[in-house]
N, C-alpha and C positions, 0 to 999 in steps of 0.2 A: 976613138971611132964614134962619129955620129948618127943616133940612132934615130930616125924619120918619122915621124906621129906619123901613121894612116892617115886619119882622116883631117891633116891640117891646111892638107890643102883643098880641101873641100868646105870647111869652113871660112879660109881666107877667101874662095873664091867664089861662096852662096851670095844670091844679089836678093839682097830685102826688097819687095817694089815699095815704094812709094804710097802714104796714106791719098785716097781717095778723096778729093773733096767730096759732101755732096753734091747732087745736082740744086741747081735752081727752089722748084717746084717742092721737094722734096726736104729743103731747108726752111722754108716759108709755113709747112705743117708742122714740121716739129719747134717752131717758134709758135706758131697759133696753140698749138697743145701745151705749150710750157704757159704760154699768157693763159690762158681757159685753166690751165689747174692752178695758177695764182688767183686769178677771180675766183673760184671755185671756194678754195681757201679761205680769201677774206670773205665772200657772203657769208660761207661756213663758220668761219670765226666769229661773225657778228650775228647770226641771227641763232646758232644754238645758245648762248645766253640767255636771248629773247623766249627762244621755246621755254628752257629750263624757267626763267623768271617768272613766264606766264603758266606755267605748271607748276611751279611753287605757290604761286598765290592764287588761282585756282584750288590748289589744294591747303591753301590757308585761308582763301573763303569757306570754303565747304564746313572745313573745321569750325571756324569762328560762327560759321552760320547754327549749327548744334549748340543750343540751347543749353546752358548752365541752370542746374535748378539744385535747390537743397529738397531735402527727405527726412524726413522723421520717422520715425515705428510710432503707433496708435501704444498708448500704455495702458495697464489697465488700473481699474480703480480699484480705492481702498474696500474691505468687505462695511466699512461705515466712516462717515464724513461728517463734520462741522457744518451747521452755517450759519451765516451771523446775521441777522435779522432788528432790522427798529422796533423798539418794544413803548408802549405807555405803560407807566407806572402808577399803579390806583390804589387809594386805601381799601381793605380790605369791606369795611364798612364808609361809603359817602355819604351823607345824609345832610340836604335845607331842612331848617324848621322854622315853620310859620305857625302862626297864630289863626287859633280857632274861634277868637271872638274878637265883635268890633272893639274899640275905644283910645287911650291915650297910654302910652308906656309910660309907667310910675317909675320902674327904676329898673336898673340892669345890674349882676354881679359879675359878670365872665365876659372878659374882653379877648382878643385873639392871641392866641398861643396860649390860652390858661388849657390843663390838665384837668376833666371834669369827671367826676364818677356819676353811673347812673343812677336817675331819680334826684340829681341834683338841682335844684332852684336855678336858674339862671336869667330870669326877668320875671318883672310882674305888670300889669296892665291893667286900668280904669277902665270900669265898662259899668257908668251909670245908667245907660239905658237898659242894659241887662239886668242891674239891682234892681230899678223901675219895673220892669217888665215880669219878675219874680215875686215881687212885692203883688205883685195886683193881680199874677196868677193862682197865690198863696190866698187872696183873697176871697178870690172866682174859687175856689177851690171850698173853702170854705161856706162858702153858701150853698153850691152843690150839696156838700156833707148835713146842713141842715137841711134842705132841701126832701134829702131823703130820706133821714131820719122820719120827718112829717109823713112824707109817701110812704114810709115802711110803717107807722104807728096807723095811719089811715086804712091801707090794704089789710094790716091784721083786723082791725078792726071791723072793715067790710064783710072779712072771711066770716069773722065771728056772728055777726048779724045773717049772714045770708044760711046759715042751720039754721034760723029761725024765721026764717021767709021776712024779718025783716026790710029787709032790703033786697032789692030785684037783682037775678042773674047779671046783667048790664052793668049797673053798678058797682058791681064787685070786680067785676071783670077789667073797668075802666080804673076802678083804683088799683087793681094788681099791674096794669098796662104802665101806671104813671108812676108806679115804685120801680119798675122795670127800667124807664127810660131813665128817672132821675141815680139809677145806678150809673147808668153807662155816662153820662154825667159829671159825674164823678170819678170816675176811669178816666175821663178824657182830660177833667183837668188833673187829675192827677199826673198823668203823662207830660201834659205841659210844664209841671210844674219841674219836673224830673228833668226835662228838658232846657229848661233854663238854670237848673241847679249844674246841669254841666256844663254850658256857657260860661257860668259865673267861675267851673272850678279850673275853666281855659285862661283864666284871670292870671293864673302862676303859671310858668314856663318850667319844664325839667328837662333834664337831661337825659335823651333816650337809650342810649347807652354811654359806656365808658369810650372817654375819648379827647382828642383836644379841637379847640373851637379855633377854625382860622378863618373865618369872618363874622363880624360882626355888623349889619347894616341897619341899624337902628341907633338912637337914641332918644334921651328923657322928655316926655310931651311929643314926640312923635305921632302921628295919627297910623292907628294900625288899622287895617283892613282885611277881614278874613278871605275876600271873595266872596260870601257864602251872596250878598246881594246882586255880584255881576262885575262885581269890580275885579282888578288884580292885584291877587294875593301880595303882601309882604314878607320876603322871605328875613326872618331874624338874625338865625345864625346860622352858620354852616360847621359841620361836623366832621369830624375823620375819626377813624378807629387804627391809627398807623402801625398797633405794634405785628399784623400781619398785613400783607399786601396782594395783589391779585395784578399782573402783570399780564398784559393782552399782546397779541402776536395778531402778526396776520401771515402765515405761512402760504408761499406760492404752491397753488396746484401740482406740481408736478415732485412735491415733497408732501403732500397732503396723506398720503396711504401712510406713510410711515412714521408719521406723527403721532404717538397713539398714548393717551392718558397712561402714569406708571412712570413714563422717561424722565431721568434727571435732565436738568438747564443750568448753565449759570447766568449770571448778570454780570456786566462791566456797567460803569460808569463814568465817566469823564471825571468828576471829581475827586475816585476813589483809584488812581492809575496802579495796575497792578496787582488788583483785588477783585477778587472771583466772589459772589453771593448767588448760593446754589438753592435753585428752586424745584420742584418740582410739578411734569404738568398734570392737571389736575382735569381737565375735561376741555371738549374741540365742540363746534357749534354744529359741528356733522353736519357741513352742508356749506357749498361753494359760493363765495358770494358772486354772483352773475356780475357785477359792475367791476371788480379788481381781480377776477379769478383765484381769489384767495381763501382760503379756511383760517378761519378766528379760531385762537387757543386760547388758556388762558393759564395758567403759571403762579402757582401759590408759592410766594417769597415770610417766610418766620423774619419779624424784623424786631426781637426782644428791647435793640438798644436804639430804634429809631433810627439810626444812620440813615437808614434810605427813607427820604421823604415821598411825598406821596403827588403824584404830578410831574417827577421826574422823567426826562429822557433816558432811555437806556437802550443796551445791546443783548441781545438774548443767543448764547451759543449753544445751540444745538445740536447733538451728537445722532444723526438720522443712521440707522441702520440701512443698509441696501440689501436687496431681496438676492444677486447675484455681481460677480464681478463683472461691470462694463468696459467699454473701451474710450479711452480720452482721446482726442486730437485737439491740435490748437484753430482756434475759428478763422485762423487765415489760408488753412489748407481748404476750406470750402470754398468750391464753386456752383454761384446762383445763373441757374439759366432757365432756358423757357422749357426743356426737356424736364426739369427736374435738379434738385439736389445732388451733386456728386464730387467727389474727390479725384483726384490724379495720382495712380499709384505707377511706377516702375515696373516692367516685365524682366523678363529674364536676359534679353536682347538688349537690356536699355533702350527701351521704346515705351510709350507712353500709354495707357492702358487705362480708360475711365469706367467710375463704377458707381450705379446710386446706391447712396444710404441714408438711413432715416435717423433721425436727431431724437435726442430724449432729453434730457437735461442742461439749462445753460450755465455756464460756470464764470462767467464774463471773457476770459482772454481764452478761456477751450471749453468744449462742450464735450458732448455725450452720444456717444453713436450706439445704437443700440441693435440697427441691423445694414448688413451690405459688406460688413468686414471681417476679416479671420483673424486678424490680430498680428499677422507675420508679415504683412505688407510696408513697403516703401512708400510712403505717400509725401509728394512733393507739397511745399511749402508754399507762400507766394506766387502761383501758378498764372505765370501770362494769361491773357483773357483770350489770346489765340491760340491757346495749346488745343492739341486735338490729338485724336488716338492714333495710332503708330508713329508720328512725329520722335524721329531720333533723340536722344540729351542727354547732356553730360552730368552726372550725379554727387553731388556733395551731400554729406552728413549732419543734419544737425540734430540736440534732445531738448524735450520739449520736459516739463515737469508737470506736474497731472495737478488737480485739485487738492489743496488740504484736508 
């Protein structure tokens, strides 16, 4: 028996209509809407690149345009410091010796470099007009001495007479006047004669202290010449006393306070590499010289075995105390303008943040800042000549090393 689906024949007999074309008009918009969202598209596709590339470098100008700069910390200084200084090297005793009287050099025994003790002979000298001239004041002299013997036998004599009215007040008077004068007379040549006695004993040349002779500008029959007539002097020989020395400084102003007689120094030399010769300073000329702005010291060197000669160039290290601990920067982080002296320090923002300070000591490659800083700051390096305050930058690290 066959059993009959209900509803199959309502399925065999439902009529599907037919898809709709669109119309006309209404195919023509949605063909324009499909073209419009492909244009759409491609402008879209090609010009967000465009945006994104010009906001990438946009914002890789911006970047690039912030300033790279280096920073250092200010460090502080030693509580005392070296510094090395040109020194002249002087024998402790220098001394030209010339001649006290005119004539011709008879002979000489000390040529240069000889080792001389004081009171030593070291030339002798002809001086016949001075023998002459002694000779004939010894003479003068002697006749004065008779002279007033007579005046003196005359005046007593007078005295004697005039108790006896002998002879008139006047008289007596005029003889005691002429014993009187022919004293001073003889004082006067006597004076000259003394006077040429030490001409004559300017004959011999000594040694005025111990020392060695490192010139000698004379020789035998030479005409010497004292000056004493208007002429100039002949200087004979020249002296040194080398086995102590006196070394001269000329300390810059701005280390002058702390320079102070008592301080040890050493010496270097060029010749002696590696060798320290410790002096001691010994007294400063108190007083600035206005032409170098310097204070003159002066540096007493013990030189038992002569090693250091006298005339020598040297180096003088001296170990200057500092009254407080300063702050160092290197001289490239200063900026000179018309406002004034200042630095470029970092804020907290990384923004640029300018500050005056006042300088104290130069050190060649860093100096000495003595106010305007706390000591914790970031102070940029090489600072553009455009930098200016709140100006953005990007910060790098560098260390600086302070003074010796």
């Amino acid at each position: 028996m066959k059993v009959e689906e209900p509803y199959a024949t309502e399925r065999s007999t439902a009529v599907v209509p037919p898809a709709v074309p669109p119309s006309g008009p209404r195919r023509r918009w949605l063909w324009a809407l499909l073209a419009f969202a492909i244009v759409a598209a491609i402008i879209v596709a090609g010009i967000f690149p465009r945006i994104q590339a010009r906001a990438t470098l946009a914002r890789d100008t911006a970047e690039m345009a912030i300033t790279t700069v280096s920073v250092v910390h200010a460090q502080h200084s030693a509580p005392s410091q070296e510094i090395v200084l040109p020194a002249n090297v002087q024998a402790y005793i220098d001394s030209p010796i010339y001649a006290r009287t005119n004539g011709y050099l008879k002979h000489w025994y000390a040529d240069i470099g000889a080792h001389v003790k004081a009171g030593q002979l070291l030339a002798e000298i002809e001086t016949p007009e001075v023998d002459e001239q002694l000779r004939q004041a010894l003479a003068d002299l002697a006749t004065a001495q008779a002279n007033l013997h007579l005046a003196q036998i005359t005046s007593d004599r007078y005295a004697g007479l005039l108790k006896t009215d002998s002879v008139s007040k006047q008289e007596a008077d005029n003889a005691e006047g002429d014993f009187a004068a022919k004293k001073a007379t003889v004082q006067s040549e006597e004076a000259n004669v003394k006077r040429l006695q030490q001409l004559q004993s300017f004959e011999k040349i000594y040694a005025p202290f111990t020392g060695v002779i490192t010139a000698r500008n004379t020789d035998v029959g030479a005409l010497i010449d004292s000056g004493s007539s208007g002429g100039t002097g002949t200087e004979l020989f020249h002296m040194v006393q080398p086995d102590r020395l006196r070394v001269y400084v000329n300390v810059p102003e701005a280390y002058s306070q702390a320079a102070k007689p008592g301080m040890t120094a050493d010496l270097t030399l060029s010749e002696f590499p590696g060798r320290r010769f410790q002096g001691k300073l010994v007294r400063t000329s108190e007083a600035i010289d206005p032409s170098t702005r310097t204070l003159l010291v002066e540096i007493e060197v013990n030189n038992p075995t002569e090693a250091l000669l006298a005339g020598a160039y040297a180096e003088v290290h001296l170990k200057l105390p500092t009254p407080a601990s300063s702050l160092i920067l290197p001289v490239n982080a200063l900026i000179f303008r018309s406002e004034g002296l200042h630095v470029a320090v970092v804020d907290k923002d990384n923004r640029v943040a300018m500050k005056s300070i006042t300088l104290g000591r130069d050190f060649g490659t860093t100096a000495e800042v003595v106010a305007g800083l706390n000591g914790d700051e970031e102070v940029i390096v090489n600072p553009p000549d455009s930098i200016a305050a709140g100006e953005k930058i990007r910060v790098t690290t560098q260390q600086i090393k302070g003074p010796e």
